[in-house]
C-alpha positions in Angstrom: -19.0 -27.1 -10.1 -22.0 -24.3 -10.6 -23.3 -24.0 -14.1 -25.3 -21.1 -13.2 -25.7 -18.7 -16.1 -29.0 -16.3 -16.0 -30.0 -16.0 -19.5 -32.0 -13.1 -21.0 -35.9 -14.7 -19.9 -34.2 -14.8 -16.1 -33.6 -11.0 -15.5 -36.3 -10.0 -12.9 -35.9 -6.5 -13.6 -38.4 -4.2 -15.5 -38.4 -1.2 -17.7 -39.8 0.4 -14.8 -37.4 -1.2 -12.7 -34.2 -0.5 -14.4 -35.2 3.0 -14.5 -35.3 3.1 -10.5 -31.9 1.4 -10.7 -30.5 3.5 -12.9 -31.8 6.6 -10.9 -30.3 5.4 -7.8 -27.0 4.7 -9.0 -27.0 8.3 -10.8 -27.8 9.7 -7.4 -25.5 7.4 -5.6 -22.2 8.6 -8.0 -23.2 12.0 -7.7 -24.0 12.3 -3.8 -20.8 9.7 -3.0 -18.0 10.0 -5.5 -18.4 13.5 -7.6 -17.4 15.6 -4.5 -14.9 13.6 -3.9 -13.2 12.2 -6.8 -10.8 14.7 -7.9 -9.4 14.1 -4.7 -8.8 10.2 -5.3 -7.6 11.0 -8.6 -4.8 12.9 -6.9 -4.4 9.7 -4.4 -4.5 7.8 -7.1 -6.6 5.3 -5.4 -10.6 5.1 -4.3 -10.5 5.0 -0.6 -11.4 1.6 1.0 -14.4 2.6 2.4 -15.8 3.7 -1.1 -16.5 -0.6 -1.8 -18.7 -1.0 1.3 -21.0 2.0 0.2 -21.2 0.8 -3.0 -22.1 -2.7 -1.2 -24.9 -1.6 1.3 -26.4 0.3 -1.8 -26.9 -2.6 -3.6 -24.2 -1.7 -6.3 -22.4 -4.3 -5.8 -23.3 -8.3 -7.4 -26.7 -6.8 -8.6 -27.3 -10.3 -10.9 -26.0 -12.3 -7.8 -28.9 -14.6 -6.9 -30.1 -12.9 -3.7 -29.2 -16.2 -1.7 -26.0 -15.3 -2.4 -26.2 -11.4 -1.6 -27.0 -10.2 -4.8 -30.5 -8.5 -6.4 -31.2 -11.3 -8.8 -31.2 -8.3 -11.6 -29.8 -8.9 -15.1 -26.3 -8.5 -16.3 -27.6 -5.6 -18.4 -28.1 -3.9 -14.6 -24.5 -4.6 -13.5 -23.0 -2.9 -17.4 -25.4 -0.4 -16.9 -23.6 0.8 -13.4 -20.1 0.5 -15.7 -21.8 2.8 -18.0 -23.2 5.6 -15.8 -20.0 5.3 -13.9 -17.7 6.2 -17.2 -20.6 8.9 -18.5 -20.0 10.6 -15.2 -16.8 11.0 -15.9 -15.2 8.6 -13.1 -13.0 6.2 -15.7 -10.8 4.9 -13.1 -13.8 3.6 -10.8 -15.4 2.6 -13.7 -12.7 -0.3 -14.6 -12.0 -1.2 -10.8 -15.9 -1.9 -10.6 -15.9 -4.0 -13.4 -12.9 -6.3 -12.8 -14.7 -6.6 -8.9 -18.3 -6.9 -9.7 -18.3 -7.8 -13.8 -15.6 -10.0 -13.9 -13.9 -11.6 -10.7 -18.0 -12.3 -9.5 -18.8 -14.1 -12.5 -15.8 -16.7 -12.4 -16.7 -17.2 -9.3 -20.8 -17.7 -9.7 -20.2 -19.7 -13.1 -17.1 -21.6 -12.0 -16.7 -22.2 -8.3 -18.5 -24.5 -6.0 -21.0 -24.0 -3.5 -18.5 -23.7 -0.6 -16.2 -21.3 -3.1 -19.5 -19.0 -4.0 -20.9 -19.3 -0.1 -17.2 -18.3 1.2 -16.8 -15.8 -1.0 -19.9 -13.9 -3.0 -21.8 -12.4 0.1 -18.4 -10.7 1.2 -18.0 -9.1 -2.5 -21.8 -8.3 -2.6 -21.2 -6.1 1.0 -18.1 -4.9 -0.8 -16.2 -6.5 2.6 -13.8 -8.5 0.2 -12.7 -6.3 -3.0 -11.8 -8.9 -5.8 -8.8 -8.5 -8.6 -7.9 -11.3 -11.4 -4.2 -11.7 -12.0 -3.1 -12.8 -15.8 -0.9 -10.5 -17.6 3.0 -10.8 -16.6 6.0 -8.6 -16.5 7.4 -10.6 -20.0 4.2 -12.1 -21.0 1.5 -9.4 -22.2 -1.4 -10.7 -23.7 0.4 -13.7 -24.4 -1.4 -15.8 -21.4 0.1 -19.4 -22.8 4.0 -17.9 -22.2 2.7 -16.8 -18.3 5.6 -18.1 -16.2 3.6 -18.1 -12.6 3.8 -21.5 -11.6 1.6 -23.9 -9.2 3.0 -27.3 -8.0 1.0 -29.3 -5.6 2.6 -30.1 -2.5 1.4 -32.1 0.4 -1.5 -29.6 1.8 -2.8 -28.4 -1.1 -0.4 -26.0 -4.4 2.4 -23.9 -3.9 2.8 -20.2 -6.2 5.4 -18.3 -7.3 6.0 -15.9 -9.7 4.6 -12.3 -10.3 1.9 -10.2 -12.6 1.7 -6.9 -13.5 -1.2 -4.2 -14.2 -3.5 -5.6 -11.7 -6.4 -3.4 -11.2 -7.5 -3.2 -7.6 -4.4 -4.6 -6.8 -3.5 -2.3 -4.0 -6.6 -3.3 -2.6 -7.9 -7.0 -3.0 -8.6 -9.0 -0.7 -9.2 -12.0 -3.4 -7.1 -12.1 -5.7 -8.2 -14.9 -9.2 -4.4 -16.0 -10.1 -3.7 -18.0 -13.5 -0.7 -20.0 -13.2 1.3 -23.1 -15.1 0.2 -26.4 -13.0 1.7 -28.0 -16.3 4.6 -26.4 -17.9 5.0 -28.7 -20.3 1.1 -28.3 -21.7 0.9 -24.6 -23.0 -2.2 -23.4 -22.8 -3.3 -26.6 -21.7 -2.0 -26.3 -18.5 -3.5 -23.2 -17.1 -5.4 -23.4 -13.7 -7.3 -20.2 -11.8 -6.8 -20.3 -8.0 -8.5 -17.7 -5.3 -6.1 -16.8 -3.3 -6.7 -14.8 -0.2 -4.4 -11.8 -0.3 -3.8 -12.3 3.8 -1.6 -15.5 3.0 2.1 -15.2 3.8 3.8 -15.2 0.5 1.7 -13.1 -1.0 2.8 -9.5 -1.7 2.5 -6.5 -3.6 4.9 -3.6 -5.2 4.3 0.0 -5.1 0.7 1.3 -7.2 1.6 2.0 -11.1 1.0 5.4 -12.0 -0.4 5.6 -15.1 -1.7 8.4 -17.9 -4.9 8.1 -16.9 -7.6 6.5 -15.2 -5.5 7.4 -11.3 -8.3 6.6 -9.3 -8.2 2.7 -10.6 -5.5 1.4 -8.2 -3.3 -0.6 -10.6 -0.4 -2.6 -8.8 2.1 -5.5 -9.5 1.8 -8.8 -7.5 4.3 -11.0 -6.4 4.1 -14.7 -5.2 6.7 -16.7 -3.1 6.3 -20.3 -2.1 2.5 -18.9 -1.3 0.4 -22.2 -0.3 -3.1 -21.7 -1.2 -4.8 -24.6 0.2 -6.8 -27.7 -2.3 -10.2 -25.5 -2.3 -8.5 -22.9 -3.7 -8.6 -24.1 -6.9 -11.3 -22.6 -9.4 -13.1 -25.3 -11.3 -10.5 -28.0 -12.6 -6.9 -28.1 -12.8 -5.7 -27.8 -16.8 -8.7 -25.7 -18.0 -7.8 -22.1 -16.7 -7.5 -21.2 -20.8 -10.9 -22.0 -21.8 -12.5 -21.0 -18.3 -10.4 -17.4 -19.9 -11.9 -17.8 -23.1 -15.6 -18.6 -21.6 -15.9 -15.4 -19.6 -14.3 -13.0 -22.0 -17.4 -12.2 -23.8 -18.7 -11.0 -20.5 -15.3 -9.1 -19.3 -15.7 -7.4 -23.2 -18.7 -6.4 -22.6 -17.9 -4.4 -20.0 -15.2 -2.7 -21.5 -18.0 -1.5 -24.3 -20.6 -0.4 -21.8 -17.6 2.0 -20.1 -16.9 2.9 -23.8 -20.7 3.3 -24.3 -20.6 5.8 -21.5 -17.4 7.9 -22.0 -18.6 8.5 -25.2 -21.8 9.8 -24.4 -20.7 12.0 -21.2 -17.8 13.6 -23.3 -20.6 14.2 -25.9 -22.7 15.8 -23.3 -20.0 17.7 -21.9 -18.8 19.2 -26.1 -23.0 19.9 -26.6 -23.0 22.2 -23.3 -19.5 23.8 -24.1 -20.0 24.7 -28.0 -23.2 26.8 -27.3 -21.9 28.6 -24.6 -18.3 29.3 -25.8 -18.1 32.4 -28.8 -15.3 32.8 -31.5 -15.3 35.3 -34.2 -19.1 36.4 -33.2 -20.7 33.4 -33.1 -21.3 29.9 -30.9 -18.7 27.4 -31.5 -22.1 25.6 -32.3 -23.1 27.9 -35.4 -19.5 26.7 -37.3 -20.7 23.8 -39.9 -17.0 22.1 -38.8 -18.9 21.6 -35.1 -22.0 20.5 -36.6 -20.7 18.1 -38.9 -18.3 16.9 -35.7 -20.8 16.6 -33.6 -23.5 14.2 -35.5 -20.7 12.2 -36.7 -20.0 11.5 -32.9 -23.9 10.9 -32.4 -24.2 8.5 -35.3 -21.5 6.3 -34.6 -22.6 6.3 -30.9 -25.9 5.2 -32.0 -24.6 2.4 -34.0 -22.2 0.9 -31.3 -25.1 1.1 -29.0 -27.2 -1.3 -31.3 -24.2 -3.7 -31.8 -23.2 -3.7 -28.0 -27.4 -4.3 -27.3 -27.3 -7.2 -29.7 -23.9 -9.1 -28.5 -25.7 -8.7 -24.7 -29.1 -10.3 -26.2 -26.7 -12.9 -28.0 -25.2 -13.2 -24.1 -28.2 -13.9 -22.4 -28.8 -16.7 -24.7 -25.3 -18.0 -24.2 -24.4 -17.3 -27.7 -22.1 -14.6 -27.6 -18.7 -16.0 -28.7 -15.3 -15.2 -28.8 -15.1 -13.1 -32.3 -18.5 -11.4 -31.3 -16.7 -10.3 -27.8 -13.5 -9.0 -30.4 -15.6 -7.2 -32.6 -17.3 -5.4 -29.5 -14.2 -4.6 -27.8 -12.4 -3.1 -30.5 -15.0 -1.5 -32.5 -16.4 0.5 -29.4 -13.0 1.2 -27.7 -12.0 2.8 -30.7 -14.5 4.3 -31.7 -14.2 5.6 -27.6 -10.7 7.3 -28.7 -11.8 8.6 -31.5 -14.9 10.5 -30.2 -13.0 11.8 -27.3 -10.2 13.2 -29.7 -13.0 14.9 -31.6 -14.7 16.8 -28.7 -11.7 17.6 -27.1 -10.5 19.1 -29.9 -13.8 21.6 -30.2 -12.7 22.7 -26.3 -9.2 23.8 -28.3 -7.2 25.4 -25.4 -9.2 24.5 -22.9 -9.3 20.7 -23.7 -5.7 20.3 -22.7 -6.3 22.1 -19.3 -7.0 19.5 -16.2 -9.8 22.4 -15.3 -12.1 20.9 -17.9 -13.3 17.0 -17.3 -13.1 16.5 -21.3 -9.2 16.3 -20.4 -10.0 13.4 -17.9 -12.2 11.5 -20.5 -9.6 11.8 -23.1 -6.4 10.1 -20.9 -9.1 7.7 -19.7 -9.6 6.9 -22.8 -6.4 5.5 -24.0 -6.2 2.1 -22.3 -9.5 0.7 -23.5 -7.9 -0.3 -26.5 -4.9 -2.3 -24.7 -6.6 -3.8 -21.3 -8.8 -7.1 -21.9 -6.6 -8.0 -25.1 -5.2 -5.0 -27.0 -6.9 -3.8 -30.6 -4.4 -5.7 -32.3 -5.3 -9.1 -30.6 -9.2 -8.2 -31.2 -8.0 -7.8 -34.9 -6.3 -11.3 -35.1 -9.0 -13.0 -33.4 -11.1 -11.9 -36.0 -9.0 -12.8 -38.8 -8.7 -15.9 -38.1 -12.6 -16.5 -37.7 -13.0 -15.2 -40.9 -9.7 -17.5 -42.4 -11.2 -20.7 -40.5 -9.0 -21.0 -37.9 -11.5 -19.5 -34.9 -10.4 -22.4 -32.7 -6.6 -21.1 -32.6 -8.5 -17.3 -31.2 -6.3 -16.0 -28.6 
C-alpha cells in the first residue's frame, strides 16, 4: 500500500510559480467555461469533453507525482483551482473538480497500490477517466456506519449490491470509490472502499438530481446489482474503509473551505462593483453607512477564515491536521459562505433575486456547503465531543 503524503517542505512550486499557475487557470475558466457555462447550467451537466481540457491543461492531479501524470505542485495548487473556480462564479464545476481531482485522486495516491495508482492516476490526470466516491445512501445520510451496500467475496474476487444517492459526477464517472458492509455484523468496523469501473455489468445509474443550485455539478443516484468487481478492486484493506474515511476528510474539508474561500470573495467582488454604480435616493448604494458597515463586515470575516483555512493547510502539510481541525474549517467557512452571500445579495435588492445577475447564482450555490462532506450539525457534534473527551467516537 502507498504511504505517499507530500508534506508542506515537498511542494516544488514558488511564489513566482503559483502565480503563473494561478494566472493560467484564471485564463483557462474564463477562455473555456465563462462563455459557456450558463449553457451547462441549463443542461445541468458540464459536457464530457470539458475533463479532457482541463486534463491537457494541466488542471487536473496538479500534486500527482509527475511519474504518475501529475505536476508534482502542492496541494495548496490543487485548492487553489477549487477556489478560483467558485470566485468565478462556476459553483457547480467547482464541487465536481474537487470530488475528481481533491478527493477521489488522493484515496487513490495515499491508499492504493502501485498497480491501483499506475491503472488509474494517469487516466484521471488526462481527465480520460472522471472519478466519483460513493457513501451517502437513500436511508442512511451522514450516518456512514447504518450504509446498507453490501460486499460479499465470492469465488473471483466481491460481489455489490445496493444503492447511494447524491453522487456528484455521477452521471459521468468512469471510476466510481464505493464504501460498502464486507462485515455486517462489525459497524463501522466493517467498511471497505472498492474502485469499481463504472463499465461493469451490474452497475447502473438513475436519472441526474436536480437540485437548487450548483446544476452544472452532475449529481446522480447509483445502483449496484450482483456487480463483481474483481480482488484488486479493493482500496487498501478490507475492514478499514471508516478510518481510510476519517484519514482523508481533512483534505476533502479543505476543499469545501477553499470553494467557500472563493464564493465569498467573487460575490464580494461582484456587491463592490454593483453598490458604486447603482443610485437610490441621489446617491451610490455605496455612500449609505448600512452598505459600508455590510460591506467590511463581509471583508473582515473573510480575512479571518482565510488565516484559519491557511493554518489548517500548514497543519496539513505536516500531517497534523485532524478531524476537529477539518470540523471547525468546514463549518466555520461554509457558514460564514451563506451568510456573506445573503448579505450582498441583499444590497442588489430586486435585482439579487433575478437569474440576470450572477449574485443569484452564488447565493443557491451557496446553500449545500453546509450539508455535503458532513452537514453543520455533524461538524458541531464532532467538535463537541473533542471538547467533552470523547474525540475518538467523532463521526
Amino acid at each position: 500500500m502507498s504511504v505517499y503524503r507530500q508534506s508542506a517542505t515537498d511542494t516544488v512550486v514558488g511564489n513566482e510559480d503559483r502565480a503563473l499557475f494561478e494566472e493560467m487557470v484564471k485564463r483557462i475558466l474564463q477562455q473555456e467555461v465563462a462563455p459557456e457555462y450558463e449553457r451547462w447550467e441549463e443542461a445541468h451537466q458540464v459536457p464530457r469533453r470539458l475533463w479532457n481540457t482541463l486534463g491537457e491543461a494541466g488542471l487536473l492531479g496538479v500534486d500527482l507525482p509527475e511519474a504518475l501524470g501529475g505536476s508534482n505542485a502542492g496541494v495548496d495548487i490543487c485548492l487553489m483551482v477549487c477556489e478560483e473556480m467558485s470566485r468565478q462564479g462556476f459553483g457547480g464545476l467547482a464541487s465536481g473538480y474537487n470530488i475528481h481531482a481533491n478527493i477521489v485522486m488522493p484515496y487513490l495516491l495515499h491508499l492504493g497500490s502501485e498497480a491501483q495508482q499506475a491503472h488509474w492516476l494517469p487516466r484521471m490526470a488526462s481527465g480520460e477517466v472522471v472519478g466519483a466516491i460513493a457513501m451517502t445512501e437513500p436511508g442512511a445520510g451522514s450516518d456512514l456506519a447504518a450504509m446498507r451496500t453490501s460486499a460479499e467475496r465470492v469465488d473471483n474476487g466481491w460481489k455489490l449490491n445496493g444503492a447511494k444517492v447524491f453522487i456528484t459526477n455521477g452521471q459521468l464517472a468512469d471510476l466510481v470509490i464505493v464504501c460498502a458492509k464486507t462485515d455486517p455484523a462489525a459497524g463501522a468496523r466493517g467498511v471497505s472502499l472498492f474502485l469499481v469501473d463504472a463499465s461493469l455489468p451490474g452497475f447502473s445509474r438513475g436519472k441526474p438530481i436536480r437540485k437548487i443550485g450548483q446544476h452544472a455539478s452532475d449529481t446522480a443516484e447509483l445502483f449496484f446489482d450482483d456487480l463483481v468487481v474483481p480482488e484488486s478492486a479493493l482500496l487498501g484493506e478490507a475492514g478499514k474503509g471508516f478510518v481510510y474515511l476519517m484519514q482523508e476528510l481533512p483534505r476533502e474539508r479543505l476543499g469545501v473551505g477553499a470553494q467557500a474561500l472563493g464564493a465569498i470573495d467573487g460575490a464580494l467582488q461582484l456587491t463592490l462593483a454593483y453598490v458604486q454604480e447603482r443610485r437610490a435616493f441621489g446617491q451610490r448604494i455605496a455612500d449609505f453607512q448600512n452598505t459600508r458597515f455590510v460591506l467590511a463586515t463581509v471583508r473582515a470575516e473573510l480575512e479571518m477564515g482565510r488565516a484559519y483555512f491557511n493554518q489548517c493547510l500548514q497543519r496539513y502539510g505536516w500531517g497534523e491536521m485532524n478531524s476537529t481541525d477539518a470540523a471547525a474549517l468546514k463549518l466555520m467557512l461554509s457558514e460564514m459562505q451563506c451568510r456573506a452571500v445573503d448579505r450582498c445579495l441583499q444590497l442588489f435588492g430586486g435585482y439579487g433575486y433575478s437569474q440576470e445577475y450572477p449574485i443569484s447564482r452564488f447565493y443557491v450555490d451557496a446553500r449545500i456547503q453546509t450539508i455535503y462532506a458532513g452537514t453543520s450539525e455533524i461538524m458541531q457534534e464532532v467538535i463537541a465531543r473533542d471538547m467533552l473527551g470523547k474525540a475518538n467516537q467523532a463521526a
